[in-house]
N, C-alpha and C positions, 0 to 999 in steps of 0.2 A: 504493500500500500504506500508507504514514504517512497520508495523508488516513482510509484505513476504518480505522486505528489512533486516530486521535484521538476516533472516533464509536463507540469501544466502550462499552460499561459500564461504567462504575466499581466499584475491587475496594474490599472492606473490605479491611486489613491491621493485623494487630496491632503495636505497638513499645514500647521500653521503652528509657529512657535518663534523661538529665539534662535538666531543664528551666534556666527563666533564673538562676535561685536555685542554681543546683549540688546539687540535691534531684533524689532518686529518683523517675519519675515513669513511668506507661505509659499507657497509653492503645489507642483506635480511630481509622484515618483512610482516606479513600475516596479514591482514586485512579485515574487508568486505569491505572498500574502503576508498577512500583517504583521507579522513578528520580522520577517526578513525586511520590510520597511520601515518599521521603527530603528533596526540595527543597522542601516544602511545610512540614516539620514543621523541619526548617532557618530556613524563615521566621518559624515561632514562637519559636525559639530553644529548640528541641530538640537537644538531642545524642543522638544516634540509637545505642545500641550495638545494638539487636534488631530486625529488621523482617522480617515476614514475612507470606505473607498467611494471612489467616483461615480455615481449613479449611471447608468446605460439609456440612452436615449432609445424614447420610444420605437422612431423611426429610424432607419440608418442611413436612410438618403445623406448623402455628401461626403461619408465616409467612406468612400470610395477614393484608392488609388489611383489617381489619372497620369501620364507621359508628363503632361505639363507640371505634375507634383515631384517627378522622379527629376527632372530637367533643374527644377526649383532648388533642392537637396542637394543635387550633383554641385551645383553653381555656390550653393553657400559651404558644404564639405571643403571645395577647392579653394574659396577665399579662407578659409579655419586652418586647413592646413600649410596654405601660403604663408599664414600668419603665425605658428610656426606651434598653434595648440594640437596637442593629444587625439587622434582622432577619435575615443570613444566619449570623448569630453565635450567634442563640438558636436557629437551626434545628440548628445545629451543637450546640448545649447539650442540645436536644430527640433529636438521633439517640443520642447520647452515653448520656443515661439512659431509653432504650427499648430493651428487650429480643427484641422482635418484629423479624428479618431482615427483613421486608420493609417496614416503616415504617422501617428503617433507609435500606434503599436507595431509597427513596418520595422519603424527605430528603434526599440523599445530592444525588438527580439534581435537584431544588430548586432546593439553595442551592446547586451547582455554577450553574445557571442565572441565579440571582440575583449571584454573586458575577461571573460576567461580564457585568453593569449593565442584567440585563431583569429589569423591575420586578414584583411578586410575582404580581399577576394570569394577568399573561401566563406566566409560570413555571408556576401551576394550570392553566392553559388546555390544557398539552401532556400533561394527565394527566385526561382526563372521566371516567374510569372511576371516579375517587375524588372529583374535585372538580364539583360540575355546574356547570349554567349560573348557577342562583342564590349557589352558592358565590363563582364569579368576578365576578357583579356585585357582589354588596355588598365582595368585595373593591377590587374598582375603586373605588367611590362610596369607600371609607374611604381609599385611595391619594389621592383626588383629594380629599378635603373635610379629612385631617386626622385623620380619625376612625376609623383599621382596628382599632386595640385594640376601642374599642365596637363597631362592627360583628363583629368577629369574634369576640367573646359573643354576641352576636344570633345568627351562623350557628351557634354553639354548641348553643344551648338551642332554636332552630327545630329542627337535627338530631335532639336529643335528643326534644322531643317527636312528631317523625315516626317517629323509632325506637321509640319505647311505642306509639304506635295501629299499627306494624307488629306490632310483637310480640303487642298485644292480640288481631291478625286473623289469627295464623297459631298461638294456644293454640288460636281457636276452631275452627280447621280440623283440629290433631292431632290430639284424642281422636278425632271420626269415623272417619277416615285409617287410626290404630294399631288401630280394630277391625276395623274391615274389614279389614285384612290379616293381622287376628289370625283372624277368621272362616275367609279363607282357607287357612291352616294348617292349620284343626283341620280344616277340608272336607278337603284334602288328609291328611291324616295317615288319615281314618277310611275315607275308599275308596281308599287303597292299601295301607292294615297291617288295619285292622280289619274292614273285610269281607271280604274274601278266609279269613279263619277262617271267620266265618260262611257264606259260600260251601261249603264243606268240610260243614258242617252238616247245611247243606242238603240236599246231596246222598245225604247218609244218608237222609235220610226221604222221598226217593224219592217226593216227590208233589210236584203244581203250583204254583210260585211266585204268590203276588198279585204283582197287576198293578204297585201301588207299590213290592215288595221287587223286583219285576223289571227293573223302571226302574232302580234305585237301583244294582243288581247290573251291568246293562250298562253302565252311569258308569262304576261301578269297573275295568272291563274297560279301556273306551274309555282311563280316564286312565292306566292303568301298560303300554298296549301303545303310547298315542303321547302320555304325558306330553312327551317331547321336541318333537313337533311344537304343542304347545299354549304351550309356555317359548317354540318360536321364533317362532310367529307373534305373540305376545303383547309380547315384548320387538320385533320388527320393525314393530308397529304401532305402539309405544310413539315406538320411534325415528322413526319416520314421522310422527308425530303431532308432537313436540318442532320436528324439523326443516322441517315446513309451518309452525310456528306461527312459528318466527327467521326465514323467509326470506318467507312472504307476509302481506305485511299487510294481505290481506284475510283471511286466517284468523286473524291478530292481532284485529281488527278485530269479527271473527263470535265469535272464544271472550270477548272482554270482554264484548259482548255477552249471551252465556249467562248466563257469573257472575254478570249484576247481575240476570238470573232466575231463581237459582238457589232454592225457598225455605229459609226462614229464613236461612242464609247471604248472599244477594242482597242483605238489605237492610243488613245488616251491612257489608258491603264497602262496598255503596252511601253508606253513613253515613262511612266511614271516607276514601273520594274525596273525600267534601265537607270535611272536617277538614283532610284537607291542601292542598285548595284553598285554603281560605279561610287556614290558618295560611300558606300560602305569600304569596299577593297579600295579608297585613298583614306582610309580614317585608318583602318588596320595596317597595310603596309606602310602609311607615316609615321606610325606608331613603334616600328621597327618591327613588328612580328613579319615572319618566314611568308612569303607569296601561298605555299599550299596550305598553310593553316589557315591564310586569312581568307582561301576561297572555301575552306569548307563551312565559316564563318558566312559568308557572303552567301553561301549558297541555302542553308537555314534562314538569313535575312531577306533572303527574294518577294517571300510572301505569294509566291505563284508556284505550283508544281513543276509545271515546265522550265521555268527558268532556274529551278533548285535541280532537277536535273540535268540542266544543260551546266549548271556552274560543277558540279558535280565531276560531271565529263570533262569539262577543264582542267581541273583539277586532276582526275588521273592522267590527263596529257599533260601539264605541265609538270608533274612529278617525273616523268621519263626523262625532261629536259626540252620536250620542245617549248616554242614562245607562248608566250600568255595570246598575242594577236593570232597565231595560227589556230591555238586551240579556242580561241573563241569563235573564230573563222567556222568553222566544224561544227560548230552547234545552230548556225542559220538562225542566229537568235537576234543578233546584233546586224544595226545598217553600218555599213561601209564606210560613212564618216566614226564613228565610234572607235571601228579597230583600227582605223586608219589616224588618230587620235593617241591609242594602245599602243601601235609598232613606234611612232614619235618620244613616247616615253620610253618605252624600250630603249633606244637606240639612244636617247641624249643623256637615259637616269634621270628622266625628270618626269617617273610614272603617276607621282601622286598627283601634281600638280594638274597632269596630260587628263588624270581621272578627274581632277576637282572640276576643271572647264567642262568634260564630258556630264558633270551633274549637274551642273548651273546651267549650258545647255538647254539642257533634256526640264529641267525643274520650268525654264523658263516659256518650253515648247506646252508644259502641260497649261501653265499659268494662259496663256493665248488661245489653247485650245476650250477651255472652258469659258474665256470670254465668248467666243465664237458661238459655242454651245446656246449660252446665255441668249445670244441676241438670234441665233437660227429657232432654235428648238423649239422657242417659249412659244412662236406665232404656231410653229405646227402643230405643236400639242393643242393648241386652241383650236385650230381648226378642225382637229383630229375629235376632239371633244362636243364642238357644235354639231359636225355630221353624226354625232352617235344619239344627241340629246333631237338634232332636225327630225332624224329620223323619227324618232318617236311620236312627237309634235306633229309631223306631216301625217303619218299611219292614223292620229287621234282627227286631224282634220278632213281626212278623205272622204269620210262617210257624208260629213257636212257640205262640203264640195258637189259631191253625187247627186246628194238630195237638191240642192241647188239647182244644178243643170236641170232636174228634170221638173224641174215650176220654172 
């Protein structure tokens, strides 16, 4: 029982008492429980009069770990350690003024690790969900060279710019996305409240429906006597569909594949794959790690299957010894200004750099392309929207028409 005691979670608890100065003072400290926090804050040379723990919020919305939090940490760790504090001391200064529960307890379980003498890498390492594999090497190379302050601006601003060309790729997916399911509403709203009047109508004038109000009318029937069976089979194939794609990665696999033919979208994502490849393999190989570890790095960071196995395939060809540009050449992955960018660094030693221009590029092609998107798409999708909504409205007025003509 003390053994699965010791391997619980650490609590936040509140306290307030005297510090070493005989001054009022309170504070936050994470503990597995109370006794290990009163003895902790004792070591500071805390006089403890309040100790309690921290009440759990009802809801947890905001406690969420978001990239822009990890970005936030990375940025203030590297000014702590510039400045030449203890790194589980700034981690402790870092949980202190963050407001976010759960980058509280992120650091919490940290620098509990670091302060029992395993070294910050390997501390990230027990957390991938937030820190990846490039995170923990460049921390590594700066543990072992000297240099984590600078490297950890470097994972900073590599983040940050991975975090804009995400952002930039999922503006250009919302507007489509918000109409179509705006489309869907008004479809739903007009054959289950508004023809059903017109139905009514109808029926008064006692003569033959066109063939399109009759279609249109049977819809309306079909959706408000098994609307339910359309909600379950719709959300069960949904769920069907999410949970083939997390567990087989051959449908992992087949749906990246779609996306990159999707059009106009396909080549935007497409463009946006390449950006963080190549900003990835110039953050690693700047960082002095080996070309083949930083592609297999790179090739985990692709975020597409195809492209995780074509970095893949690089990578065993460039372990033989052939060029990084031939072996990319080979995989039909990359345009021709890219490796033609590639063989330029090769040849001068000025790969990272040959790679940074290749992402600023590519970041800047998607940045245009989503303007583009913005100003084409928006009128089509309207249009695309009217004809669905005309339709309906026309099939409700035919019969009116009809009767018309014949007085």
């Amino acid at each position: 029982m003390a053994k699965a005691k010791s391997k619980s979670e650490p609590v936040v608890f509140k306290w307030s008492g005297l510090d070493k100065a005989n001054r009022k003072a309170s504070g936050e400290i994470e503990a597995q429980n109370l006794q290990t926090a009163r003895m902790l804050l004792r070591r500071q040379g805390v006089r403890v009069k309040k100790l309690r723990k921290q009440a759990k919020p009802l809801f947890s919305f905001g406690n969420t770990v978001k990239v822009k939090d990890i970005v936030f940490l990375t940025r203030q760790l590297a000014t702590m350690i510039e400045a030449g504090i203890p790194i589980a001391q700034s981690l402790r200064g870092i949980s202190q003024g963050h407001e976010n529960a759960g980058v509280k307890t992120l650091l919490g379980k940290i620098r509990g690790d670091v302060e029992a003498g395993t070294n910050l890498s390997s501390a990230l390492r027990k957390h991938p969900e937030h820190f990846n594999r490039l995170y923990t090497s460049l921390v590594t190379v700066g543990e072992q060279s000297g240099t984590l302050d600078i490297l950890m601006n470097k994972i900073a601003s590599y983040l940050e710019k991975i975090e804009e060309i995400k952002s930039k790729v999922r503006s250009a997916l919302f507007y489509p996305a918000l109409v179509i399911i705006v489309a869907i509403v008004i479809v739903a709203v007009l054959l289950i409240v508004v023809i059903p009047e017109f139905e009514v109508l109808f029926q008064d004038f006692g003569a033959d429906l066109p063939s399109l109000t009759r279609w249109v009318v049977d819809l309306s029937h079909s959706v408000q006597e098994h609307w339910a069976v359309y909600l379950l089979v719709t959300m069960v194939a949904s769920t069907a569909l999410v949970f083939a794609y997390k567990r087989s990665t051959k449908m992992q696999y087949l749906m990246d594949k779609f996306i990159l033919k999707i059009p106009i979208f396909g080549p935007i994502i497409r463009k946006a794959i390449i950006a963080r490849v190549a900003r990835t393999l110039a953050t690693m190989f700047g960082a002095g790690i080996p070309l083949v570890d930083s592609l297999e790095t790179v090739a985990s960071a692709a975020g597409n299957g195809i492209y995780r196995d074509g970095m893949l395939a690089v990578r065993r060809e460039v372990s033989t010894g052939r060029t990084l540009e031939s072996s990319m050449a080979d995989t039909g992955l990359f345009p021709g200004m890219v490796l033609q960018m590639v063989a330029t660094g090769e040849e001068t030693g000025e790969l990272e750099r040959m790679l940074d221009k290749v992402a600023d590029f590519y970041e800047n092609e998607v940045d245009n392309a989503v303007a583009v998107i913005s100003s084409l798409v928006e009128p089509f999708l309207i249009i695309i929207l009217g004809i669905i909504v005309g339709t309906i409205v026309i099939a409700m007025y035919l019969p009116i028409f009809k009767l018309g003509a014949v007085f």
